[in-house]
PyMOL Python script that loads the backbone (N, CA, C, O; Angstrom):
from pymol import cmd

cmd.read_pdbstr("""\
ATOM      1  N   UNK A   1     145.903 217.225  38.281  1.00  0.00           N
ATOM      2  CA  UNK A   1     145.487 217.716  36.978  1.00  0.00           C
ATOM      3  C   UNK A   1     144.370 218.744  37.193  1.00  0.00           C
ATOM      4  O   UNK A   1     143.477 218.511  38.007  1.00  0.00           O
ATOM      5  N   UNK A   2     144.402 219.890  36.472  1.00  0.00           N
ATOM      6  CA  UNK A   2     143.116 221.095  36.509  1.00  0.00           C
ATOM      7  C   UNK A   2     142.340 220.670  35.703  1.00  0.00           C
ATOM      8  O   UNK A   2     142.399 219.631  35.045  1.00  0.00           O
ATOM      9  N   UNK A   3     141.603 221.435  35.722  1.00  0.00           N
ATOM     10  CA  UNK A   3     140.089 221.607  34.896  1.00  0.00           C
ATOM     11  C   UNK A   3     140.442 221.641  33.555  1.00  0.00           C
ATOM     12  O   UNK A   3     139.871 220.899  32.756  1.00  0.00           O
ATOM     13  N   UNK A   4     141.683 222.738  33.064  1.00  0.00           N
ATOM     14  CA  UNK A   4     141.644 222.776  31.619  1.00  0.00           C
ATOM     15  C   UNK A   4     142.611 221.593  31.274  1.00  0.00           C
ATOM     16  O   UNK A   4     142.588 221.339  30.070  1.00  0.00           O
ATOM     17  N   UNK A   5     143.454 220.800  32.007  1.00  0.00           N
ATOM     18  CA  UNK A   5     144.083 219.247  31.221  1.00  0.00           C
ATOM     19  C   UNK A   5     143.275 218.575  31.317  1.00  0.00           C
ATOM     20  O   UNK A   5     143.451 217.532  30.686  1.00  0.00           O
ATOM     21  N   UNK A   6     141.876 218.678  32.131  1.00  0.00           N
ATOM     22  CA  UNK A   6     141.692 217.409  32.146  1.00  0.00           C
ATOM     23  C   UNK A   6     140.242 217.414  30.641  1.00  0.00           C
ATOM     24  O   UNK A   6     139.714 216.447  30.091  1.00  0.00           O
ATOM     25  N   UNK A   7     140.000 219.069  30.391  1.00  0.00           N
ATOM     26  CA  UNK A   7     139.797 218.562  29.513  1.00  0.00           C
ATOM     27  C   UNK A   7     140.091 218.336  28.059  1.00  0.00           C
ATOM     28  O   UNK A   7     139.554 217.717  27.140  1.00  0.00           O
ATOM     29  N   UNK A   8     141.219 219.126  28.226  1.00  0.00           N
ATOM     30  CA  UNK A   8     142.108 218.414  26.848  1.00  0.00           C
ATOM     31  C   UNK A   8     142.341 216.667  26.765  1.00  0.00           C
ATOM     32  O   UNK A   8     142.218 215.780  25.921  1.00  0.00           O
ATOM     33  N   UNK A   9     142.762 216.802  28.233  1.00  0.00           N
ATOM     34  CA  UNK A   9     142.375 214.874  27.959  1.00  0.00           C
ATOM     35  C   UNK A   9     141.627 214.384  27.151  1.00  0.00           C
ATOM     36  O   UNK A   9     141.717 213.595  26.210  1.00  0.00           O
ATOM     37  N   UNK A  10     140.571 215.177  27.829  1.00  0.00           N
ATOM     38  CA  UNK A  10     139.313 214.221  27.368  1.00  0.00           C
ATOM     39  C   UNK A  10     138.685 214.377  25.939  1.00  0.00           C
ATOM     40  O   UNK A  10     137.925 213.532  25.463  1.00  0.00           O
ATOM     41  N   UNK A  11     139.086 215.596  25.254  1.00  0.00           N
ATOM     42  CA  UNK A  11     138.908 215.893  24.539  1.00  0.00           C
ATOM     43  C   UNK A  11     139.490 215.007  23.477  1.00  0.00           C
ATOM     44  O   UNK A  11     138.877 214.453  22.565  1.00  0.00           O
ATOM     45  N   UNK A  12     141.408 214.944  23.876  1.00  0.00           N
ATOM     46  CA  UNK A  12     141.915 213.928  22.902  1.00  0.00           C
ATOM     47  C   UNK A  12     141.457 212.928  23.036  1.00  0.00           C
ATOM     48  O   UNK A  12     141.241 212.531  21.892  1.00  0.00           O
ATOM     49  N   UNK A  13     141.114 212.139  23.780  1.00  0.00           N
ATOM     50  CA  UNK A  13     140.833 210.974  24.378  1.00  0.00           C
ATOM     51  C   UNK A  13     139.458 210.440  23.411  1.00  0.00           C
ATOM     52  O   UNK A  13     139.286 209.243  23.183  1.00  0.00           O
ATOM     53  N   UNK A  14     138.589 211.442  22.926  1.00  0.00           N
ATOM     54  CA  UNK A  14     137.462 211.630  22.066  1.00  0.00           C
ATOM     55  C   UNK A  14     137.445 211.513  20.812  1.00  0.00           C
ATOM     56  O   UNK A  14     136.483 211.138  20.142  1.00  0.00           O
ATOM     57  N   UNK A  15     139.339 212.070  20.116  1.00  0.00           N
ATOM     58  CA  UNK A  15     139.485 212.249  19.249  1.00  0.00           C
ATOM     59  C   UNK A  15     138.423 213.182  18.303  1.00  0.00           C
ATOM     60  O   UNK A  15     137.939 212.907  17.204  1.00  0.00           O
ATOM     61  N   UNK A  16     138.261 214.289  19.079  1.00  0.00           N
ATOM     62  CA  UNK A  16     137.655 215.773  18.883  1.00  0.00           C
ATOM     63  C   UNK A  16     138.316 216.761  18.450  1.00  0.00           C
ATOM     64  O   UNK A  16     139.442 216.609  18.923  1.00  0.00           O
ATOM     65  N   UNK A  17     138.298 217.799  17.759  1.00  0.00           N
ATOM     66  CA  UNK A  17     139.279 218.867  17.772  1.00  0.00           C
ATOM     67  C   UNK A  17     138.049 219.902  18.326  1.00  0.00           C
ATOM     68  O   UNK A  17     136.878 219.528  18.388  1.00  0.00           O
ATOM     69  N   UNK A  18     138.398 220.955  18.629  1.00  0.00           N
ATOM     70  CA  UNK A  18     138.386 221.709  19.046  1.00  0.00           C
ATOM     71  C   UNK A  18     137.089 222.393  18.692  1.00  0.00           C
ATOM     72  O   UNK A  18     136.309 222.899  19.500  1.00  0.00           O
ATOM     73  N   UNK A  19     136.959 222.344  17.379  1.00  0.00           N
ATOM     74  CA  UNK A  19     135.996 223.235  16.846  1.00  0.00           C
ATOM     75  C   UNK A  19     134.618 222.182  17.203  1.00  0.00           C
ATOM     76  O   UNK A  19     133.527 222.532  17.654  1.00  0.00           O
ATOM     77  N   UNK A  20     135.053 220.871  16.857  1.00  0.00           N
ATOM     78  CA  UNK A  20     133.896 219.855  17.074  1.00  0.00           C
ATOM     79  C   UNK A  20     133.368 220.243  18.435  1.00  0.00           C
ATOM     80  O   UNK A  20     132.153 220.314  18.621  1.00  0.00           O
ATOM     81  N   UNK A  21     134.234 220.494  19.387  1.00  0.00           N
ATOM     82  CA  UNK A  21     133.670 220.448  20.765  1.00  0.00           C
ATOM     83  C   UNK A  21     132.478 221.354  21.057  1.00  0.00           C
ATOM     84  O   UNK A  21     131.373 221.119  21.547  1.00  0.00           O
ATOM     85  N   UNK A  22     133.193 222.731  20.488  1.00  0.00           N
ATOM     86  CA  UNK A  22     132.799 223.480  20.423  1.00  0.00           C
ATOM     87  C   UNK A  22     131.585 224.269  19.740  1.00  0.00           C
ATOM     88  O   UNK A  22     131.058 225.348  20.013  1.00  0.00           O
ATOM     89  N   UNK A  23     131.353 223.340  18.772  1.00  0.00           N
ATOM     90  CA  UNK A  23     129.978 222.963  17.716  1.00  0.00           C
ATOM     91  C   UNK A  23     129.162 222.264  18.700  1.00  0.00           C
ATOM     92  O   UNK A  23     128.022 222.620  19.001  1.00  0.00           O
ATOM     93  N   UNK A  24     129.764 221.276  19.186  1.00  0.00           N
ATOM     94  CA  UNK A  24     128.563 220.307  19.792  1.00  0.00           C
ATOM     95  C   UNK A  24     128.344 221.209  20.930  1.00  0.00           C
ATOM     96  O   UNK A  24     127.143 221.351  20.698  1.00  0.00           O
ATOM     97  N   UNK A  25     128.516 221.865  21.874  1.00  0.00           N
ATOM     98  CA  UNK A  25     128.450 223.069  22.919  1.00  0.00           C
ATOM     99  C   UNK A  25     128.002 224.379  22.853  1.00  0.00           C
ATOM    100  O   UNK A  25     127.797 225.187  23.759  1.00  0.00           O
ATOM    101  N   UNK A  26     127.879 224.475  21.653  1.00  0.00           N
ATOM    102  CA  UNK A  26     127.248 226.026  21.234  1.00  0.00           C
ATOM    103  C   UNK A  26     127.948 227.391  22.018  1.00  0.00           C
ATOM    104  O   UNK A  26     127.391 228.324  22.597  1.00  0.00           O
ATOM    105  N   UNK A  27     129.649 227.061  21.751  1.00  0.00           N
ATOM    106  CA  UNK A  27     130.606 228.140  22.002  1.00  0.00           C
ATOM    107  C   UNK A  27     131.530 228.320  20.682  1.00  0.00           C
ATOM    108  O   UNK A  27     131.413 227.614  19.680  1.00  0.00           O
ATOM    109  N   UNK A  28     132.346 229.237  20.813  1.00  0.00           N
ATOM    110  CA  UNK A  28     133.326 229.252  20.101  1.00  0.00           C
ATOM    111  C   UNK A  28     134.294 228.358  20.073  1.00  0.00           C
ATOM    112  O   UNK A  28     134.215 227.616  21.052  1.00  0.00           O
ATOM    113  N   UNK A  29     135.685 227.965  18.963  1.00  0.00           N
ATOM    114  CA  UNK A  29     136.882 227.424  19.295  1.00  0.00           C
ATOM    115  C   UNK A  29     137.756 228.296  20.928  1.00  0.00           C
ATOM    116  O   UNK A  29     138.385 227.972  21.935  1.00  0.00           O
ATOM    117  N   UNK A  30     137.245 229.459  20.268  1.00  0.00           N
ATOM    118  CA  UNK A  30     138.440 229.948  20.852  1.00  0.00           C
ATOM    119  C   UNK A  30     138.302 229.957  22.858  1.00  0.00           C
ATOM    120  O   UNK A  30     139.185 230.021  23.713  1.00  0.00           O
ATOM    121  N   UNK A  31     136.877 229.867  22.966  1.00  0.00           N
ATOM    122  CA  UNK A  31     136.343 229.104  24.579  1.00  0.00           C
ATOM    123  C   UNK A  31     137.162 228.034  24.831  1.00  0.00           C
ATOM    124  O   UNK A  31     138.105 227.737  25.565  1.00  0.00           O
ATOM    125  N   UNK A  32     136.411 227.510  23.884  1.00  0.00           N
ATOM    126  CA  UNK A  32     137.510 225.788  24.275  1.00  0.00           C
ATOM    127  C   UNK A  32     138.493 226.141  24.318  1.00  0.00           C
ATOM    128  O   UNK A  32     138.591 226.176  25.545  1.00  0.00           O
ATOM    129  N   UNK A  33     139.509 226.505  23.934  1.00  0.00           N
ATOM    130  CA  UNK A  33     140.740 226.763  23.964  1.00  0.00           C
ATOM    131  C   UNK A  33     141.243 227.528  24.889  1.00  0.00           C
ATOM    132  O   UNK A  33     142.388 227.296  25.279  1.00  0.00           O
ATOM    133  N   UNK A  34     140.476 228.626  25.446  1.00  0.00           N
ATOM    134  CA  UNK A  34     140.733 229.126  26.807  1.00  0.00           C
ATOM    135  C   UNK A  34     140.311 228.405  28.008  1.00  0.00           C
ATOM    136  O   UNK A  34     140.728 228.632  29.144  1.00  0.00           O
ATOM    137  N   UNK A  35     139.245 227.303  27.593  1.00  0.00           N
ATOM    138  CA  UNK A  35     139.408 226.013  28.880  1.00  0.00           C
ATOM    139  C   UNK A  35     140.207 225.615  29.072  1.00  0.00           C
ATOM    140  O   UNK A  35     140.762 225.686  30.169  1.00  0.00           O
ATOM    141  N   UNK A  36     140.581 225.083  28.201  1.00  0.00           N
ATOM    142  CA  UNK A  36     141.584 224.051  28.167  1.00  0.00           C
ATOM    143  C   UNK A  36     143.016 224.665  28.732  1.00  0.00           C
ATOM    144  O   UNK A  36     143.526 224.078  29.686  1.00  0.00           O
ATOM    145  N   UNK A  37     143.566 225.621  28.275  1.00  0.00           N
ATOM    146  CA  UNK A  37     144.552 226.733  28.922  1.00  0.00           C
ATOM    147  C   UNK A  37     144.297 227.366  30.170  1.00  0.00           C
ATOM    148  O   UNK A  37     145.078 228.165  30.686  1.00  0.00           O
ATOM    149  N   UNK A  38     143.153 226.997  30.682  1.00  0.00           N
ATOM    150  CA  UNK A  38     142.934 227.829  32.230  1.00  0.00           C
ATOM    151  C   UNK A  38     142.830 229.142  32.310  1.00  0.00           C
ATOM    152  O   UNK A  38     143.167 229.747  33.328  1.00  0.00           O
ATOM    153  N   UNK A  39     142.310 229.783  31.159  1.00  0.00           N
ATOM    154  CA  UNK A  39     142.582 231.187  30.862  1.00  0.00           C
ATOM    155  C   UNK A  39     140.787 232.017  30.698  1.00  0.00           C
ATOM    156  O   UNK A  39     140.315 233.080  30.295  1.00  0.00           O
ATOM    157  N   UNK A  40     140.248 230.565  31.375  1.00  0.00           N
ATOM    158  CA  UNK A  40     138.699 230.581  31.553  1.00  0.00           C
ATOM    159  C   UNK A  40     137.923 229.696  32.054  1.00  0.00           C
ATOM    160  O   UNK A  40     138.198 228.562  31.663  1.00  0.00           O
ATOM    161  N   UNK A  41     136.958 229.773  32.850  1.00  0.00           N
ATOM    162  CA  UNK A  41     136.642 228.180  32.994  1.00  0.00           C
ATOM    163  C   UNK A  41     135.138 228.143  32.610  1.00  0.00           C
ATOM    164  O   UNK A  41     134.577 229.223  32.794  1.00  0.00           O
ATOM    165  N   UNK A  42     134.323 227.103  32.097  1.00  0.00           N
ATOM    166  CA  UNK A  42     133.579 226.420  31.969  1.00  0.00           C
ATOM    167  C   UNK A  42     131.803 227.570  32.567  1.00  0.00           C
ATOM    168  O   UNK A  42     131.429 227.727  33.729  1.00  0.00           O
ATOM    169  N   UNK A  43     131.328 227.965  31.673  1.00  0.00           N
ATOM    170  CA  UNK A  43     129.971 228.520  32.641  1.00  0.00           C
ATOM    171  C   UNK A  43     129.338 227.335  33.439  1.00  0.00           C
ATOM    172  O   UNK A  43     129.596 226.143  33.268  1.00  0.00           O
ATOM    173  N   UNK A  44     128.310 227.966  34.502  1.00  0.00           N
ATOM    174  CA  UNK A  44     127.800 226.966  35.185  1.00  0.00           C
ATOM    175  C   UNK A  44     127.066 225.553  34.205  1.00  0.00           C
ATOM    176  O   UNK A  44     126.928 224.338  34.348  1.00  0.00           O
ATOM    177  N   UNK A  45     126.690 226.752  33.042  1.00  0.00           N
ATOM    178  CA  UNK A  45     125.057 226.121  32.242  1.00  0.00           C
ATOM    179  C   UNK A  45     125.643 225.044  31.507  1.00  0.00           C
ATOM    180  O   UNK A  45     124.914 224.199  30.986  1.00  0.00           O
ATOM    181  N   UNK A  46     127.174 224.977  31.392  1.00  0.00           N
ATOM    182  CA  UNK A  46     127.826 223.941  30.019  1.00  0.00           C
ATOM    183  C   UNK A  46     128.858 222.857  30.624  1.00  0.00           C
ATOM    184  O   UNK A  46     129.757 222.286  30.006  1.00  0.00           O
ATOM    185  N   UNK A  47     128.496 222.707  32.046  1.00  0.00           N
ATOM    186  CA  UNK A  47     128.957 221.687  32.840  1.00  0.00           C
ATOM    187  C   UNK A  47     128.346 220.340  32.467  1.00  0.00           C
ATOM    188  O   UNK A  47     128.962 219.491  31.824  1.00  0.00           O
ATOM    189  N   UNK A  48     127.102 220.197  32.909  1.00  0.00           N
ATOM    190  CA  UNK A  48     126.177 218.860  32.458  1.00  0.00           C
ATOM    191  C   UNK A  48     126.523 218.677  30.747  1.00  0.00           C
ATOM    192  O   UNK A  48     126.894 217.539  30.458  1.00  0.00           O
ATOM    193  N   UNK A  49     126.459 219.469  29.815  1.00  0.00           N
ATOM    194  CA  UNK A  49     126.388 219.608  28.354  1.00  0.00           C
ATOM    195  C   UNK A  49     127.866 218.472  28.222  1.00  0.00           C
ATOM    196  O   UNK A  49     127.875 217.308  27.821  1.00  0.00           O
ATOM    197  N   UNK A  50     129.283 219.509  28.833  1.00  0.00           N
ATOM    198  CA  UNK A  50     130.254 218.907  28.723  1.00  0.00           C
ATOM    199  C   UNK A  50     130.784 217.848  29.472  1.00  0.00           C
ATOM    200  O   UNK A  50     131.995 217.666  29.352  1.00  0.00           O
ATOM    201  N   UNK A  51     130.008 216.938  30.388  1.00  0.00           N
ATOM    202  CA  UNK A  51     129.844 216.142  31.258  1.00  0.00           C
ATOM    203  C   UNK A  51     129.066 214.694  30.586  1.00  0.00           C
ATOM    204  O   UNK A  51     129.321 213.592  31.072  1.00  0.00           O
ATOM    205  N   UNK A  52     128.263 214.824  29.618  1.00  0.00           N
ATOM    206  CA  UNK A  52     127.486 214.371  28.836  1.00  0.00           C
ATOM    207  C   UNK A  52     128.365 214.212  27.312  1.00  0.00           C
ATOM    208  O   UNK A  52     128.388 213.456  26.341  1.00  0.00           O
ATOM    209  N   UNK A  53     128.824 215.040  27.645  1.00  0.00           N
ATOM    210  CA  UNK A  53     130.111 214.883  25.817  1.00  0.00           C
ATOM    211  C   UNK A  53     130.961 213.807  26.290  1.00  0.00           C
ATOM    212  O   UNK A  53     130.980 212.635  25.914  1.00  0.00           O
ATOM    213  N   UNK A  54     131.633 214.363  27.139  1.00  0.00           N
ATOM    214  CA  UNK A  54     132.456 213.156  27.855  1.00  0.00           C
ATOM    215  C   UNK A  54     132.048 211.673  28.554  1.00  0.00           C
ATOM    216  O   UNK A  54     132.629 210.836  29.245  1.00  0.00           O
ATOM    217  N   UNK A  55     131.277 211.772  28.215  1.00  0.00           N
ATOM    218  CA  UNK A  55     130.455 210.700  28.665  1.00  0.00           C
ATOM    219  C   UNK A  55     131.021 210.063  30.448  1.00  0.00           C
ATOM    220  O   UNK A  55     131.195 208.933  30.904  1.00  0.00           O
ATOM    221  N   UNK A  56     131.174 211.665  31.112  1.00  0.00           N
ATOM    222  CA  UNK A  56     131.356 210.816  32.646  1.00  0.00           C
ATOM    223  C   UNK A  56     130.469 211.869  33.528  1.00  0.00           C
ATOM    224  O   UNK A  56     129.700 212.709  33.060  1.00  0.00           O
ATOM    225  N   UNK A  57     130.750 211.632  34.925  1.00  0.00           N
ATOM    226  CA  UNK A  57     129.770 212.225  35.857  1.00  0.00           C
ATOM    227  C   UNK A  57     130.637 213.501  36.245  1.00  0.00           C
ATOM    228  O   UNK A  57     131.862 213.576  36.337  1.00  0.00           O
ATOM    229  N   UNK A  58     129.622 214.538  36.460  1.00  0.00           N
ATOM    230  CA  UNK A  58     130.244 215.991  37.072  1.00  0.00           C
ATOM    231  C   UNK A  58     131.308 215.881  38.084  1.00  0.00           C
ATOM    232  O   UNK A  58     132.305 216.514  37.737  1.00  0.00           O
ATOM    233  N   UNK A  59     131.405 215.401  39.006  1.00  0.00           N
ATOM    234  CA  UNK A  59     132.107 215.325  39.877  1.00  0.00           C
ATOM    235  C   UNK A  59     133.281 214.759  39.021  1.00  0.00           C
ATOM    236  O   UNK A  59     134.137 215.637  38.910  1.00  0.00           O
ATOM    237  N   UNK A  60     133.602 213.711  38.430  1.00  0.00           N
ATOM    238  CA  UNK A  60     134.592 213.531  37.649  1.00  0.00           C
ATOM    239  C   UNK A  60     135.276 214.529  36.605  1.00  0.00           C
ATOM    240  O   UNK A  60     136.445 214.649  36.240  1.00  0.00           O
ATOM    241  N   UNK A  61     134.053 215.224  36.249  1.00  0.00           N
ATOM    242  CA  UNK A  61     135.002 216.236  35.219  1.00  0.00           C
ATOM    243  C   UNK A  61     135.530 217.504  35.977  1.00  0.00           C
ATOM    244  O   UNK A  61     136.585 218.021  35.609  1.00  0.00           O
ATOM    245  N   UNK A  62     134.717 218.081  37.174  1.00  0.00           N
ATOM    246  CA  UNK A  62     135.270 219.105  38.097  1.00  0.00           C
ATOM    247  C   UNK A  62     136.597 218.715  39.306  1.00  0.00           C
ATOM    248  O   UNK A  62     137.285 219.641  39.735  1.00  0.00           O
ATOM    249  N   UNK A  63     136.791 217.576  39.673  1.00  0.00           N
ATOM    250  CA  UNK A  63     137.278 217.197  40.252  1.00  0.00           C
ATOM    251  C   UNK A  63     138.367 215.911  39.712  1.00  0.00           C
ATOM    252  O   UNK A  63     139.448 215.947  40.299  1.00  0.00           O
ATOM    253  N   UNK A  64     138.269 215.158  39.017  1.00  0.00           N
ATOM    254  CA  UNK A  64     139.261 214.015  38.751  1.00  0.00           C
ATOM    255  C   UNK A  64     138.464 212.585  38.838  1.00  0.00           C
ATOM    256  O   UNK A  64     138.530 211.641  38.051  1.00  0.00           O
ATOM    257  N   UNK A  65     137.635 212.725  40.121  1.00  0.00           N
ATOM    258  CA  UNK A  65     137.422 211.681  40.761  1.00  0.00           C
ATOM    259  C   UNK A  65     136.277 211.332  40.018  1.00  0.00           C
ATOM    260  O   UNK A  65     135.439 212.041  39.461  1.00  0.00           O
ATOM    261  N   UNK A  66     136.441 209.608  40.148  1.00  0.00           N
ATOM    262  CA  UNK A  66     135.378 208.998  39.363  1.00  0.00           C
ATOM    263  C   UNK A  66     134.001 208.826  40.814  1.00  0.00           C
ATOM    264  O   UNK A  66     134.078 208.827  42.043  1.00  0.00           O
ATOM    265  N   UNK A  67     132.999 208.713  39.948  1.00  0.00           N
ATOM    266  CA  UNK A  67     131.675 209.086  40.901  1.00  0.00           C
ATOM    267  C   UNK A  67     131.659 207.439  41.443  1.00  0.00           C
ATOM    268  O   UNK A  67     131.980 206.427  40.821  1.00  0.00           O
ATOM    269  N   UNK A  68     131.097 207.611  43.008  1.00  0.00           N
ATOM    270  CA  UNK A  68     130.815 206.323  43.762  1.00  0.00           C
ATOM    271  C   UNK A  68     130.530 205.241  43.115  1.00  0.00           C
ATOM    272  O   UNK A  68     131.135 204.204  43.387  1.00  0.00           O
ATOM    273  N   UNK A  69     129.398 205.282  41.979  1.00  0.00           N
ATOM    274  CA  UNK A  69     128.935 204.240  41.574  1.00  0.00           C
ATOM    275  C   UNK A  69     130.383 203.398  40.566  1.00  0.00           C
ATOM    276  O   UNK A  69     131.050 202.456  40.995  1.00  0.00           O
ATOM    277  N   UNK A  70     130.513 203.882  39.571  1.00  0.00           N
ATOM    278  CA  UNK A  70     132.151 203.766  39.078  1.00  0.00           C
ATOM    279  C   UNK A  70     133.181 203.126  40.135  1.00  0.00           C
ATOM    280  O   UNK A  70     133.827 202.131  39.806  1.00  0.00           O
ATOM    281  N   UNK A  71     133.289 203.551  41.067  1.00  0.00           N
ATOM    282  CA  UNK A  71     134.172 202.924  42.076  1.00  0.00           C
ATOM    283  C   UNK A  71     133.873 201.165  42.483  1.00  0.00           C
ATOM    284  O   UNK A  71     134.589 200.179  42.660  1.00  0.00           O
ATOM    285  N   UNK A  72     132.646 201.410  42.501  1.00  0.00           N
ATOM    286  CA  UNK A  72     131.791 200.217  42.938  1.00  0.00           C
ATOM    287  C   UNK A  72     131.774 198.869  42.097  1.00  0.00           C
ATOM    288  O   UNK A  72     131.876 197.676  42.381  1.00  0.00           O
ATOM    289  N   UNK A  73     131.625 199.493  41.104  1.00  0.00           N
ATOM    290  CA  UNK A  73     131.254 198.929  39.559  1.00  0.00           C
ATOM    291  C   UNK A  73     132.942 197.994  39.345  1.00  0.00           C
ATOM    292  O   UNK A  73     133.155 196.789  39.205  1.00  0.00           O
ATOM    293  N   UNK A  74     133.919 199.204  39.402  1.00  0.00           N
ATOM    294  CA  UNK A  74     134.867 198.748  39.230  1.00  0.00           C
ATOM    295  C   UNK A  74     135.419 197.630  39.991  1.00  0.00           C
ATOM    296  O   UNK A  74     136.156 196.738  39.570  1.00  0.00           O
ATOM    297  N   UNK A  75     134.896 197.825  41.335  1.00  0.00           N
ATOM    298  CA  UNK A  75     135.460 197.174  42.649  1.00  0.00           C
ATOM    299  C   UNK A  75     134.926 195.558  42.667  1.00  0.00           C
ATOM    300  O   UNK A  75     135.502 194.705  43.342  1.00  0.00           O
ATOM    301  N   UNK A  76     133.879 195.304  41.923  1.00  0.00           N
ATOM    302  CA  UNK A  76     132.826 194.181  41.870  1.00  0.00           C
ATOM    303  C   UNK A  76     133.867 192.945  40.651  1.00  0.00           C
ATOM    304  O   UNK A  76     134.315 191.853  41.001  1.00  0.00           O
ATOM    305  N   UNK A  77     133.983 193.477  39.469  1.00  0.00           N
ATOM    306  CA  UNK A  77     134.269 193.533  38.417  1.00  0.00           C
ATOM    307  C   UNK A  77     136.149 192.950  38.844  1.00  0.00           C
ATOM    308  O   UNK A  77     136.859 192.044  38.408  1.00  0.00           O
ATOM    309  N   UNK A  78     136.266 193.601  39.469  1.00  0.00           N
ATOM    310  CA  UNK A  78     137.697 193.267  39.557  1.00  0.00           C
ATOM    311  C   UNK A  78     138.002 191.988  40.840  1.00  0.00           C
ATOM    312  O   UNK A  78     139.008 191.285  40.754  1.00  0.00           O
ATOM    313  N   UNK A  79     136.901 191.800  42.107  1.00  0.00           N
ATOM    314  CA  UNK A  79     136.515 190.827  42.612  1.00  0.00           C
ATOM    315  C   UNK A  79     136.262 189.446  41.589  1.00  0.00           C
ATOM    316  O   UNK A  79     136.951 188.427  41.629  1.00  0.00           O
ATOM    317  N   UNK A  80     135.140 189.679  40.706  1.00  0.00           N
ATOM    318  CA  UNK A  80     134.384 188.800  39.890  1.00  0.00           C
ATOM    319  C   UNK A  80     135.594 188.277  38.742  1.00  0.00           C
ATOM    320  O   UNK A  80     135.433 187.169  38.229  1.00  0.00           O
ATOM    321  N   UNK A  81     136.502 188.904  38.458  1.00  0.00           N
ATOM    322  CA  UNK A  81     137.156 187.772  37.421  1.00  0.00           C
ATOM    323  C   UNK A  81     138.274 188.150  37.647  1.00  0.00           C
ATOM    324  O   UNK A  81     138.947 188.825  36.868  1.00  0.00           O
ATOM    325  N   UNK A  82     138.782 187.582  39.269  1.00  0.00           N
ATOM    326  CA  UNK A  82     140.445 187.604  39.669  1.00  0.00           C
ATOM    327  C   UNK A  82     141.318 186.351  38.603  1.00  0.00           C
ATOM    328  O   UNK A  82     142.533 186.186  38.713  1.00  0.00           O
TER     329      UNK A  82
END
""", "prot")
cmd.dss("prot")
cmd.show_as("cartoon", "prot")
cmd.util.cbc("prot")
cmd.orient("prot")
């Protein structure tokens, strides 16, 4: 998955439209919408902003992958009530 599904994912996943995102980010719709399409990506400065919307860690939203601690968390959790 790229950068711009993953954040349409997340976006639906939020149950956000577009403009909301984009309100809460201090861009246009039409940004978001070229994220999300790959037809732009993300400035450096609105990574943390949109990292923080999504409520996950950078590395997860640039990459897929959930951050170490998450792994851990999960790994404990799934030990603790087999």
């Amino acid at each position: 998955m790229n950068l711009g599904e993953r954040l349409f994912e997340l976006r639906k996943a939020k149950s956000l439209t577009q403009d909301e995102v984009a309100e809460k980010l201090n861009v246009t719709r039409q940004t978001v919408s070229k994220w999300e399409t790959n037809q732009s990506t993300p400035d450096f400065d609105k990574i943390v902003p949109i990292s923080e919307l999504f409520e996950i860690g950078v590395e997860e939203l640039l990459t897929g992958k959930k951050e170490e601690k998450e792994k851990i968390e999960s790994t404990i959790k799934s030990l603790l009530f087999k």
